[in-house]
PyMOL Python script that loads the backbone (N, CA, C, O; Angstrom):
from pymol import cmd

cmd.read_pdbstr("""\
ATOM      1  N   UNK A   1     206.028 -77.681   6.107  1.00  0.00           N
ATOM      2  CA  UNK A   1     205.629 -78.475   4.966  1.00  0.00           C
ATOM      3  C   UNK A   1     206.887 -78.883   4.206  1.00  0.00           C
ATOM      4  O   UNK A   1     207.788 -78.055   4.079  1.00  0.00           O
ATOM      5  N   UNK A   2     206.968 -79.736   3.849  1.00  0.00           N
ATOM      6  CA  UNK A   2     207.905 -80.178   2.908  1.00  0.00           C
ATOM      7  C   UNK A   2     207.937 -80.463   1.205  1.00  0.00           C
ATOM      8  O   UNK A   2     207.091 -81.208   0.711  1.00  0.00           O
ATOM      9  N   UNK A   3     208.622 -80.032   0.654  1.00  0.00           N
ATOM     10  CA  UNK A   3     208.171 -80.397  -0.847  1.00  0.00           C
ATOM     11  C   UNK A   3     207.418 -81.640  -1.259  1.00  0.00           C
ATOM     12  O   UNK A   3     206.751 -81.534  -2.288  1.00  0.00           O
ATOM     13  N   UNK A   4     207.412 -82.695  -0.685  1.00  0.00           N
ATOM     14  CA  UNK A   4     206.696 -84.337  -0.656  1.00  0.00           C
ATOM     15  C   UNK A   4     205.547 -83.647  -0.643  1.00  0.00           C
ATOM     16  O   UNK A   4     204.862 -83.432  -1.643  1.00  0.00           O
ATOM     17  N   UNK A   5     205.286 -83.258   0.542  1.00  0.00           N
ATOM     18  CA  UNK A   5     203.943 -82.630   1.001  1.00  0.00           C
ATOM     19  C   UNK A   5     203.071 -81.232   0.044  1.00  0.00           C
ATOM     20  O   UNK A   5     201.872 -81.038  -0.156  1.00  0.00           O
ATOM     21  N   UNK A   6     204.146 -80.557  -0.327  1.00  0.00           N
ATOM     22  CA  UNK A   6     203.484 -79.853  -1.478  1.00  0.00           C
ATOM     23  C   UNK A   6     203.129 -80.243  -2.432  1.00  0.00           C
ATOM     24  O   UNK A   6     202.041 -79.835  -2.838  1.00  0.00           O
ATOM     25  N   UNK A   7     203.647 -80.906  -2.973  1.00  0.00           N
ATOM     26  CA  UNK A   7     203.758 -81.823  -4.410  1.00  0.00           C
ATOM     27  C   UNK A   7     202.526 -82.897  -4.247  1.00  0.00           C
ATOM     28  O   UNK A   7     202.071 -83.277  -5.325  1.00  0.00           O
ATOM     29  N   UNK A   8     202.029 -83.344  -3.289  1.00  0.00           N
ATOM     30  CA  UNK A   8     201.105 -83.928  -3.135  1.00  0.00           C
ATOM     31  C   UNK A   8     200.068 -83.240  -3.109  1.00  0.00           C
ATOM     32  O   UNK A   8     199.046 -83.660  -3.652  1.00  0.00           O
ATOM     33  N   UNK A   9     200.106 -82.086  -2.501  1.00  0.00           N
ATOM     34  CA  UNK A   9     198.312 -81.107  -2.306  1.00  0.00           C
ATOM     35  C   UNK A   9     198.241 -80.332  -3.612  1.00  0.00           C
ATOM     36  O   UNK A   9     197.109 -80.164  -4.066  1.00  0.00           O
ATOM     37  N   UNK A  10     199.283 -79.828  -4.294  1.00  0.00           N
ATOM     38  CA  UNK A  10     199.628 -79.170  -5.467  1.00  0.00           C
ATOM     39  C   UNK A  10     198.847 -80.132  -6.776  1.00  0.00           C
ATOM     40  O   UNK A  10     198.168 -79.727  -7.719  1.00  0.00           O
ATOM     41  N   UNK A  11     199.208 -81.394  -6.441  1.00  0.00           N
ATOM     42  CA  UNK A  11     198.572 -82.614  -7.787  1.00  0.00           C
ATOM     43  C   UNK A  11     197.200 -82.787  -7.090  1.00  0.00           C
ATOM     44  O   UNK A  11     196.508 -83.462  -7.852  1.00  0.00           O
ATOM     45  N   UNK A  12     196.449 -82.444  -5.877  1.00  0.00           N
ATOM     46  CA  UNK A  12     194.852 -82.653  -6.220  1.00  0.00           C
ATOM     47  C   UNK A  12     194.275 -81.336  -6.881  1.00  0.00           C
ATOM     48  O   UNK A  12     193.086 -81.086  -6.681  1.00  0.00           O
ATOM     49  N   UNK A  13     195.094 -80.409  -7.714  1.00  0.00           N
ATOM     50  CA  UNK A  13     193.909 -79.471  -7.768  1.00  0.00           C
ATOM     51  C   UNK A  13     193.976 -79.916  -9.307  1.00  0.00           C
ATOM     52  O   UNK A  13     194.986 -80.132  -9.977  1.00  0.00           O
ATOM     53  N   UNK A  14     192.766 -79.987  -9.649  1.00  0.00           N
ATOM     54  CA  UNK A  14     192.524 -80.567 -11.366  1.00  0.00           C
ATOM     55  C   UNK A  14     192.748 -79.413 -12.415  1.00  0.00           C
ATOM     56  O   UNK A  14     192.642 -79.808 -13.577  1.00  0.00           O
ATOM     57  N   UNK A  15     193.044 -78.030 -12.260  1.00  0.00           N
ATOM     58  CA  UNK A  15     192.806 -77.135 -13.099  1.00  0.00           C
ATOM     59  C   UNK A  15     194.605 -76.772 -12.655  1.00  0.00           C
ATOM     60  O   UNK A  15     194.867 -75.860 -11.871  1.00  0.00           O
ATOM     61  N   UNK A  16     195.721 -77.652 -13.305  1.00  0.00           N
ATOM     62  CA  UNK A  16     197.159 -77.055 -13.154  1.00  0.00           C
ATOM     63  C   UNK A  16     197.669 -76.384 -13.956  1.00  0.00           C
ATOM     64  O   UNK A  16     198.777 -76.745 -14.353  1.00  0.00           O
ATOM     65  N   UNK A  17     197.051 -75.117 -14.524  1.00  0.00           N
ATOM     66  CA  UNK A  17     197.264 -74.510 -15.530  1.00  0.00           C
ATOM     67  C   UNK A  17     197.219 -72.926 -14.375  1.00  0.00           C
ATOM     68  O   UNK A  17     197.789 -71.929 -14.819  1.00  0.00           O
ATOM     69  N   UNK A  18     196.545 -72.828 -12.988  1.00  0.00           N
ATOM     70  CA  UNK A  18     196.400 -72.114 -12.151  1.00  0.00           C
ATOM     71  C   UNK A  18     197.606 -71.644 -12.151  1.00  0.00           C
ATOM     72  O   UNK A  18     198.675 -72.207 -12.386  1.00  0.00           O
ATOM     73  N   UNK A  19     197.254 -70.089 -11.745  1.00  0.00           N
ATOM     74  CA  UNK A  19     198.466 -69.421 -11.468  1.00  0.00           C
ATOM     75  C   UNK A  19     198.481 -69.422 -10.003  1.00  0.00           C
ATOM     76  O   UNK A  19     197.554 -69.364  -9.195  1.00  0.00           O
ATOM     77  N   UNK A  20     200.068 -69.523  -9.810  1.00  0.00           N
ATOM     78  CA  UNK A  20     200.176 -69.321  -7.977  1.00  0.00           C
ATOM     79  C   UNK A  20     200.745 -68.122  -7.804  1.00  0.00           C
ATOM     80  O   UNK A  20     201.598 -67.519  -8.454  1.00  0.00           O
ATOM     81  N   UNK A  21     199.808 -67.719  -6.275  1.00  0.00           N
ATOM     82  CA  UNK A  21     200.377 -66.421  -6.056  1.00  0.00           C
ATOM     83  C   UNK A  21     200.454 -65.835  -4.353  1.00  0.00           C
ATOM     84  O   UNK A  21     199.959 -66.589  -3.515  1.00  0.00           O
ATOM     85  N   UNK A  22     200.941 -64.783  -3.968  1.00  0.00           N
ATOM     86  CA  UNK A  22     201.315 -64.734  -2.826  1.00  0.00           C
ATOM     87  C   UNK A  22     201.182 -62.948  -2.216  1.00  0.00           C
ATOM     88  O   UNK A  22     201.597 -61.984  -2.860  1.00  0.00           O
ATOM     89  N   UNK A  23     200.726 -62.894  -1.292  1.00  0.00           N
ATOM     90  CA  UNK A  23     199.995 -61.633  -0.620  1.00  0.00           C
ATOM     91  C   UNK A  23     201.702 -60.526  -1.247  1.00  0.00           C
ATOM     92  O   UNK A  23     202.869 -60.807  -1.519  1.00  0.00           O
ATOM     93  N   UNK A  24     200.911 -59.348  -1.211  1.00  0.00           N
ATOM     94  CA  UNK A  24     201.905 -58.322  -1.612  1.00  0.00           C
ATOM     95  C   UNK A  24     202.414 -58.074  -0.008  1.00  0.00           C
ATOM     96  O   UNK A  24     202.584 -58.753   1.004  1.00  0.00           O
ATOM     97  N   UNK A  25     202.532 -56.793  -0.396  1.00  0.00           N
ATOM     98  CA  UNK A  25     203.573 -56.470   1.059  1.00  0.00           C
ATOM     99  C   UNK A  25     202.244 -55.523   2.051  1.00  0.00           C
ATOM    100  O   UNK A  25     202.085 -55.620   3.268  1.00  0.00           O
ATOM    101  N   UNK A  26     201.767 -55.008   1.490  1.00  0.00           N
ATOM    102  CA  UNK A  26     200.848 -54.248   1.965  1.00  0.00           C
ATOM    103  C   UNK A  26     199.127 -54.232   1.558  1.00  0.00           C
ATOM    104  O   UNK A  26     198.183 -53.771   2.200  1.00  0.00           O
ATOM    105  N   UNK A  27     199.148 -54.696   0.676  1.00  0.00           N
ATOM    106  CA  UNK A  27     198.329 -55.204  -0.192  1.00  0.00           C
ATOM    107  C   UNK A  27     198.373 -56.147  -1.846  1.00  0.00           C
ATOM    108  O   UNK A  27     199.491 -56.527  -2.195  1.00  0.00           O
ATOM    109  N   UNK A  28     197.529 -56.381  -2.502  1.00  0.00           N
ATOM    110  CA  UNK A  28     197.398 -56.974  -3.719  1.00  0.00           C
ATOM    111  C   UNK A  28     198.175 -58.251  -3.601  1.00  0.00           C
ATOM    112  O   UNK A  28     198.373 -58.836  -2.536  1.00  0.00           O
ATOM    113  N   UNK A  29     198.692 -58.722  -5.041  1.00  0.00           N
ATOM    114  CA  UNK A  29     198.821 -59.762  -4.671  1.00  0.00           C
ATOM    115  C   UNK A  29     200.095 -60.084  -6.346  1.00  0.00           C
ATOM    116  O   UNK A  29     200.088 -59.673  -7.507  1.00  0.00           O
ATOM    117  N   UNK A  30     200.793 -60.800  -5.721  1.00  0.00           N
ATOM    118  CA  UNK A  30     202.439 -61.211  -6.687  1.00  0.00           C
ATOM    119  C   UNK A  30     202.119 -62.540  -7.409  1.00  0.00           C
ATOM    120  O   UNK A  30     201.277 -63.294  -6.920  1.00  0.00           O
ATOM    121  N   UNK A  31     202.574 -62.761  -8.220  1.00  0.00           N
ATOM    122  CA  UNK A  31     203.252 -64.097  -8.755  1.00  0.00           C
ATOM    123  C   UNK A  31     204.601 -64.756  -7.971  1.00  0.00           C
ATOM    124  O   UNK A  31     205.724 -64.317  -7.723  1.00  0.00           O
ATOM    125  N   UNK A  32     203.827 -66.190  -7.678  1.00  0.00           N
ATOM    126  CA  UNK A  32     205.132 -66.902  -6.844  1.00  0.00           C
ATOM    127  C   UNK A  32     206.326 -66.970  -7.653  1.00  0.00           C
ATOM    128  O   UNK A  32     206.311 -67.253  -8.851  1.00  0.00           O
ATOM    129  N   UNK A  33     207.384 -66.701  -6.967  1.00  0.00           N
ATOM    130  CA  UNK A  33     208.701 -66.829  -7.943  1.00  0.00           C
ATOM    131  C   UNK A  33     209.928 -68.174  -7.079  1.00  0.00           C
ATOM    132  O   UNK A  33     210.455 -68.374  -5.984  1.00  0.00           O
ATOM    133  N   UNK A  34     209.854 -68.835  -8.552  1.00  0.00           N
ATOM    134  CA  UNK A  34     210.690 -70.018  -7.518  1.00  0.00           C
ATOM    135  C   UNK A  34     211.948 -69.713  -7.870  1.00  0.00           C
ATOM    136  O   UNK A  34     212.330 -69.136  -8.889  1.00  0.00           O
ATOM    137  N   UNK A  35     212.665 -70.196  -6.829  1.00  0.00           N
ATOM    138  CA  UNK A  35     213.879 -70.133  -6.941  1.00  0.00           C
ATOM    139  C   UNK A  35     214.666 -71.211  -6.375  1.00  0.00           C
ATOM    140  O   UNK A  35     215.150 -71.242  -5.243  1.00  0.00           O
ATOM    141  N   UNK A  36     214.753 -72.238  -7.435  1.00  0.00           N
ATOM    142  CA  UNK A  36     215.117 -73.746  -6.974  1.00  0.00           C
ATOM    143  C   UNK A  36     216.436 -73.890  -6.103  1.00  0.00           C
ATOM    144  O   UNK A  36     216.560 -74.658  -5.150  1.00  0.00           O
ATOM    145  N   UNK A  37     217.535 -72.898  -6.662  1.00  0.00           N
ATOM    146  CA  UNK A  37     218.292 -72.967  -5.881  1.00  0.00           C
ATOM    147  C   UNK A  37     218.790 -71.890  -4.352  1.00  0.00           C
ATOM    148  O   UNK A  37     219.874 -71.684  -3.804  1.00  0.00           O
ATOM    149  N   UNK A  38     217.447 -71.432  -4.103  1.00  0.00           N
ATOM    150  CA  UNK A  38     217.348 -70.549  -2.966  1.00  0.00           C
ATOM    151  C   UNK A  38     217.570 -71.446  -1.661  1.00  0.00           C
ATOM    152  O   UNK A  38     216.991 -70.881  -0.733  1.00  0.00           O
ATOM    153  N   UNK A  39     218.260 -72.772  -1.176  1.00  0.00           N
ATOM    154  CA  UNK A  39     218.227 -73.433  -0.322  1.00  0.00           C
ATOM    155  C   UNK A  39     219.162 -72.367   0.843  1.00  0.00           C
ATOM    156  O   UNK A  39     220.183 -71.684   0.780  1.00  0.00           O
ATOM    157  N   UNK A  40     218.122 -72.708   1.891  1.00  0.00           N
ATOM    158  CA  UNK A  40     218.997 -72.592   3.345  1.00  0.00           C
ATOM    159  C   UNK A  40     218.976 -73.329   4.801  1.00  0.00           C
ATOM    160  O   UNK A  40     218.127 -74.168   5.100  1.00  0.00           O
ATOM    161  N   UNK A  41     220.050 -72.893   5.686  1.00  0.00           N
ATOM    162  CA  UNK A  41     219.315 -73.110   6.533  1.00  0.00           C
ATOM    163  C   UNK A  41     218.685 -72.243   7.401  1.00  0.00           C
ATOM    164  O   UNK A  41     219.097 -71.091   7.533  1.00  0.00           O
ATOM    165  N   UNK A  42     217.735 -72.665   8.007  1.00  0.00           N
ATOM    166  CA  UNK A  42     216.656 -72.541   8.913  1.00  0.00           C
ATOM    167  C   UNK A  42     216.219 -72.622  10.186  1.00  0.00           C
ATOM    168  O   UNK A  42     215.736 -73.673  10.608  1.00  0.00           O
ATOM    169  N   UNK A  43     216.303 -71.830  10.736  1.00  0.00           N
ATOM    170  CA  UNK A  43     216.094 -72.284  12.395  1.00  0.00           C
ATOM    171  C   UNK A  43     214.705 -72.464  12.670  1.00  0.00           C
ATOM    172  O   UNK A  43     214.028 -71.724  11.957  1.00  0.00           O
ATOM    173  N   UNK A  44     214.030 -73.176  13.443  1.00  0.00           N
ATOM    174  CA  UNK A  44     212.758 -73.461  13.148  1.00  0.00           C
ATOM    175  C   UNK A  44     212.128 -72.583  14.789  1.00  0.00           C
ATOM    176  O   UNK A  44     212.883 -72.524  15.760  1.00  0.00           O
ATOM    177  N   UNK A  45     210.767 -72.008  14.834  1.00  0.00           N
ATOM    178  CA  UNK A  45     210.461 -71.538  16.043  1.00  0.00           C
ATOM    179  C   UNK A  45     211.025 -70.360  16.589  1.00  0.00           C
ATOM    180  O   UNK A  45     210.637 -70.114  17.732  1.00  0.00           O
ATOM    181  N   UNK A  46     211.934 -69.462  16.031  1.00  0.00           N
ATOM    182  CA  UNK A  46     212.606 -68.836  16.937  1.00  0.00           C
ATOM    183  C   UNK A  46     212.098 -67.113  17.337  1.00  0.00           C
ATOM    184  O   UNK A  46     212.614 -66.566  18.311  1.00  0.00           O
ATOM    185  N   UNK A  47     211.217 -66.487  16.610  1.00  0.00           N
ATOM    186  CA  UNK A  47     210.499 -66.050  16.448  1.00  0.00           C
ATOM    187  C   UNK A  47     208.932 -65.884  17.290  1.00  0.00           C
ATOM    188  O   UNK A  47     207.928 -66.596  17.293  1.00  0.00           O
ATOM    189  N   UNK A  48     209.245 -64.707  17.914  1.00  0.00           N
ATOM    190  CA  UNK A  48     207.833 -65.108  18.754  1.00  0.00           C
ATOM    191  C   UNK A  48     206.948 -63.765  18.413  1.00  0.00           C
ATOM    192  O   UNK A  48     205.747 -63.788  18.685  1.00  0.00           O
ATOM    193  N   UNK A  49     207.632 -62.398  17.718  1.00  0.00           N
ATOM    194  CA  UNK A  49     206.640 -61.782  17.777  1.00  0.00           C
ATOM    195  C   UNK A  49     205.703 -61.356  16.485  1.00  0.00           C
ATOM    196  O   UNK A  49     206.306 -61.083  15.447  1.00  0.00           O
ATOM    197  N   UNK A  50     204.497 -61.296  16.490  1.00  0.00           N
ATOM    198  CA  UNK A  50     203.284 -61.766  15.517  1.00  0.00           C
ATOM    199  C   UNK A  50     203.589 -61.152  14.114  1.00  0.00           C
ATOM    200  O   UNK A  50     202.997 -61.504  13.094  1.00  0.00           O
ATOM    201  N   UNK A  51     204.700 -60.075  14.162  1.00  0.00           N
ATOM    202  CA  UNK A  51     205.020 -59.448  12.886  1.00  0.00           C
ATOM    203  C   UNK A  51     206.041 -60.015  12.092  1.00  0.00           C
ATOM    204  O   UNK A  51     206.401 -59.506  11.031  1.00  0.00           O
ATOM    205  N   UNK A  52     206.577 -61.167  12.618  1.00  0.00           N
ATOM    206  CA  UNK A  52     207.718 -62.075  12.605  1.00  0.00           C
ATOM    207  C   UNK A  52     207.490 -63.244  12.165  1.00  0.00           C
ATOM    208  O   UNK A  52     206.866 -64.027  12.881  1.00  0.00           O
ATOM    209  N   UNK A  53     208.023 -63.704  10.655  1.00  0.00           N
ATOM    210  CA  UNK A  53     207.624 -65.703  10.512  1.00  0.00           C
ATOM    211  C   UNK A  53     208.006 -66.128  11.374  1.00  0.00           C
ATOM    212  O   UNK A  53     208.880 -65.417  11.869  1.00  0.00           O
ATOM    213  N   UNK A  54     207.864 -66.775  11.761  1.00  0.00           N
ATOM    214  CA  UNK A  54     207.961 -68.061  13.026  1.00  0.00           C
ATOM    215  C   UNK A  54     209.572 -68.492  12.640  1.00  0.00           C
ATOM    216  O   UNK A  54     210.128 -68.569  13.736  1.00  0.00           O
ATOM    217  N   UNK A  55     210.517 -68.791  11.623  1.00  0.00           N
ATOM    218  CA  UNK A  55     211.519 -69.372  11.575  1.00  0.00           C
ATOM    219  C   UNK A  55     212.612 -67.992  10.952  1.00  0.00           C
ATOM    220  O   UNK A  55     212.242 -66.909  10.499  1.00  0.00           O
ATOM    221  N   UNK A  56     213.512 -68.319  11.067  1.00  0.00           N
ATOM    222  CA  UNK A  56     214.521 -67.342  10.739  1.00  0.00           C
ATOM    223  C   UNK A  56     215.754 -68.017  10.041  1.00  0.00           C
ATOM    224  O   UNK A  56     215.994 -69.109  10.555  1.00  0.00           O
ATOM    225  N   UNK A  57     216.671 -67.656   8.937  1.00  0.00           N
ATOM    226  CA  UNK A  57     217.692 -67.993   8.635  1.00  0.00           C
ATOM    227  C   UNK A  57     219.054 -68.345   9.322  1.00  0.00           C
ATOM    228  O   UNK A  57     219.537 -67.219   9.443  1.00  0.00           O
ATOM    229  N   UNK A  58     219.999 -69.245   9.863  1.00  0.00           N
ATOM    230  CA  UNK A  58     220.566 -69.101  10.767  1.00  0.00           C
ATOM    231  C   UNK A  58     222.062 -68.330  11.026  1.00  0.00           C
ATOM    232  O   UNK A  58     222.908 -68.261  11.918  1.00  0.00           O
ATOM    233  N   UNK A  59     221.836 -67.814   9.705  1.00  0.00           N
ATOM    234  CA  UNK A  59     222.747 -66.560   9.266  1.00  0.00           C
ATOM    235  C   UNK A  59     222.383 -65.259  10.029  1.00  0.00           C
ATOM    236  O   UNK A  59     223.237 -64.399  10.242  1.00  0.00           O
ATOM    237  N   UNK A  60     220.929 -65.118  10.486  1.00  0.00           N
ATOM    238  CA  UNK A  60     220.404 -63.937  11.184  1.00  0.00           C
ATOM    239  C   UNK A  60     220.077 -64.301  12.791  1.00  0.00           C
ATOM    240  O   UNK A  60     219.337 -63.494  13.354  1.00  0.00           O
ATOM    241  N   UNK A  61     220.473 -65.235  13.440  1.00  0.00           N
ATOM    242  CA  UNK A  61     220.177 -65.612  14.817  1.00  0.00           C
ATOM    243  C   UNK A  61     220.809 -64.634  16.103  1.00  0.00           C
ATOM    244  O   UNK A  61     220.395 -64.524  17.257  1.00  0.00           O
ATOM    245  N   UNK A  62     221.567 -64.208  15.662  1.00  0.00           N
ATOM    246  CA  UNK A  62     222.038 -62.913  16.218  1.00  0.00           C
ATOM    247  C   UNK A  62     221.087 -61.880  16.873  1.00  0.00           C
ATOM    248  O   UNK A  62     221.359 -61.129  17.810  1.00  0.00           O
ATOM    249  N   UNK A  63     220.345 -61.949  16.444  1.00  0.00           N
ATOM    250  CA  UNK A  63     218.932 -61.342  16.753  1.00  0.00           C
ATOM    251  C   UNK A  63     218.107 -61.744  18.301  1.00  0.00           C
ATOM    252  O   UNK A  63     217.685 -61.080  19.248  1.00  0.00           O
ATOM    253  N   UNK A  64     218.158 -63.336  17.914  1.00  0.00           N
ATOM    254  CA  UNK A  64     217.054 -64.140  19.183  1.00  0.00           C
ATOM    255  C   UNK A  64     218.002 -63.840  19.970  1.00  0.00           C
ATOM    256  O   UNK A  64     219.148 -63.404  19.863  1.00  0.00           O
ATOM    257  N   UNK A  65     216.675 -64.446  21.529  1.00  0.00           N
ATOM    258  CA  UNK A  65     217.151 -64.813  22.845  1.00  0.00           C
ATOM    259  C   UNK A  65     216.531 -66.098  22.352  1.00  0.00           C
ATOM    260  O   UNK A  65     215.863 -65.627  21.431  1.00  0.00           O
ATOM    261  N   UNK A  66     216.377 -66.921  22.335  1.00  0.00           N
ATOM    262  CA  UNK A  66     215.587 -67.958  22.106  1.00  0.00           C
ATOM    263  C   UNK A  66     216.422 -69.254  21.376  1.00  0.00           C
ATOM    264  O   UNK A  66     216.377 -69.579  20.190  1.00  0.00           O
ATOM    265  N   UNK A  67     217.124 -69.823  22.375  1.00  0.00           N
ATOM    266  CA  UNK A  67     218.201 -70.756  22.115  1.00  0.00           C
ATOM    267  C   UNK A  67     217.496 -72.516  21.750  1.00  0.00           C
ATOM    268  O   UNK A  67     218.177 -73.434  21.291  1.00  0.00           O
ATOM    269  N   UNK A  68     215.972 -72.607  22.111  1.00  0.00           N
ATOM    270  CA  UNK A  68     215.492 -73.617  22.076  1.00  0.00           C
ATOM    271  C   UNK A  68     215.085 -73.864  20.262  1.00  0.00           C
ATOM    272  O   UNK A  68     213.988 -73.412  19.934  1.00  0.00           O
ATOM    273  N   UNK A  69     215.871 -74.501  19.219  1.00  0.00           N
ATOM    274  CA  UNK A  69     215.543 -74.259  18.261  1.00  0.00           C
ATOM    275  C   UNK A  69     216.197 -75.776  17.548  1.00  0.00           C
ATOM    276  O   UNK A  69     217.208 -76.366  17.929  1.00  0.00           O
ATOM    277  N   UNK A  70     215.095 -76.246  16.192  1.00  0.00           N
ATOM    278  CA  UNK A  70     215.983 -77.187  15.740  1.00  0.00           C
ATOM    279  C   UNK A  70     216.387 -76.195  14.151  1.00  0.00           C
ATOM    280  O   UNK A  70     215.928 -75.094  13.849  1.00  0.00           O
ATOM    281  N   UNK A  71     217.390 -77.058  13.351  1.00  0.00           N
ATOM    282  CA  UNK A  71     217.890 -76.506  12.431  1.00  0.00           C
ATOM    283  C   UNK A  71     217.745 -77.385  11.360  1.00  0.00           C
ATOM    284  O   UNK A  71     217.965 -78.595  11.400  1.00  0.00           O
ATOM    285  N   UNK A  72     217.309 -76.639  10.257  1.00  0.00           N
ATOM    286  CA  UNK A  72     216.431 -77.725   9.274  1.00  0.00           C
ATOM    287  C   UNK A  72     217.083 -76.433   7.423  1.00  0.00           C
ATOM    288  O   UNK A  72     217.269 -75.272   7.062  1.00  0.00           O
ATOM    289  N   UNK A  73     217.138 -78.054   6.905  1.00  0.00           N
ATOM    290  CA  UNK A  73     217.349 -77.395   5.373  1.00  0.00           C
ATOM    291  C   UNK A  73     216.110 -76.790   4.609  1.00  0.00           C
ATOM    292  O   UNK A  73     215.041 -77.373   4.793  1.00  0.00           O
ATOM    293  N   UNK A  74     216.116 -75.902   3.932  1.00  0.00           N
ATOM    294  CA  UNK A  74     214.363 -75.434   3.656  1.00  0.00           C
ATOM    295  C   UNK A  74     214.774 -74.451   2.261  1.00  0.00           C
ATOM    296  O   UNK A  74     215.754 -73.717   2.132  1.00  0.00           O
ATOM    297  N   UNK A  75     213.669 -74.719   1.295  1.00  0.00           N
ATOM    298  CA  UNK A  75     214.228 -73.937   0.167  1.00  0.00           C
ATOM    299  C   UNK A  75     212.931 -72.563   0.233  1.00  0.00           C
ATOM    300  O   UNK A  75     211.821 -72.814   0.701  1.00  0.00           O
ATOM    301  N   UNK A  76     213.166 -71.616  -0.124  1.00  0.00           N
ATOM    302  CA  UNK A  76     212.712 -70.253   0.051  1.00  0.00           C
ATOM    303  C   UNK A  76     211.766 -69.890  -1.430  1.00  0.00           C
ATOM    304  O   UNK A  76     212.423 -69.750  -2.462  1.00  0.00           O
ATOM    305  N   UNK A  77     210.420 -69.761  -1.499  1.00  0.00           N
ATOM    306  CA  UNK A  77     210.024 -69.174  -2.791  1.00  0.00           C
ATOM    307  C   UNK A  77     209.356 -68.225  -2.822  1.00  0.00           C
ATOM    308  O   UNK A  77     209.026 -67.736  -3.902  1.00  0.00           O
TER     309      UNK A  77
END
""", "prot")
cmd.dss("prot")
cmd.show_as("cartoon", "prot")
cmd.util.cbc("prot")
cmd.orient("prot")
């Protein structure tokens, strides 16, 4: 998703006074915390097992076997 794309589904909800929020670690549930200048990059896909986001920082690629990857700017919240 891209911020365009958030910013667009974000302005149909009529009640923007909503709080946003995001699964705890084990349970319950956090307040989203932005952090505008949290930008990185991103390897997209590299990640295959189910306990794992799908993308990884490309500061941590050290990790994969999985060389098939594109690399994309992405901000973190």
């Amino acid at each position: 998703m891209t911020v365009k794309q958030l910013i667009e589904e974000l302005s149909k909800i009529e009640d923007q006074d909503l709080r946003v929020m995001t699964s705890g670690y084990e349970g319950g549930f956090n307040d989203l915390e932005t952090k505008t200048n949290n930008i990185q990059f991103m390897a997209l896909d590299v990640n295959e097992e189910w306990y794992y986001g799908k993308h990884e920082p490309v500061d941590n690629l050290y990790e994969t076997t999985n060389t098939n990857y594109q690399i994309v700017k992405a901000i973190i919240l």
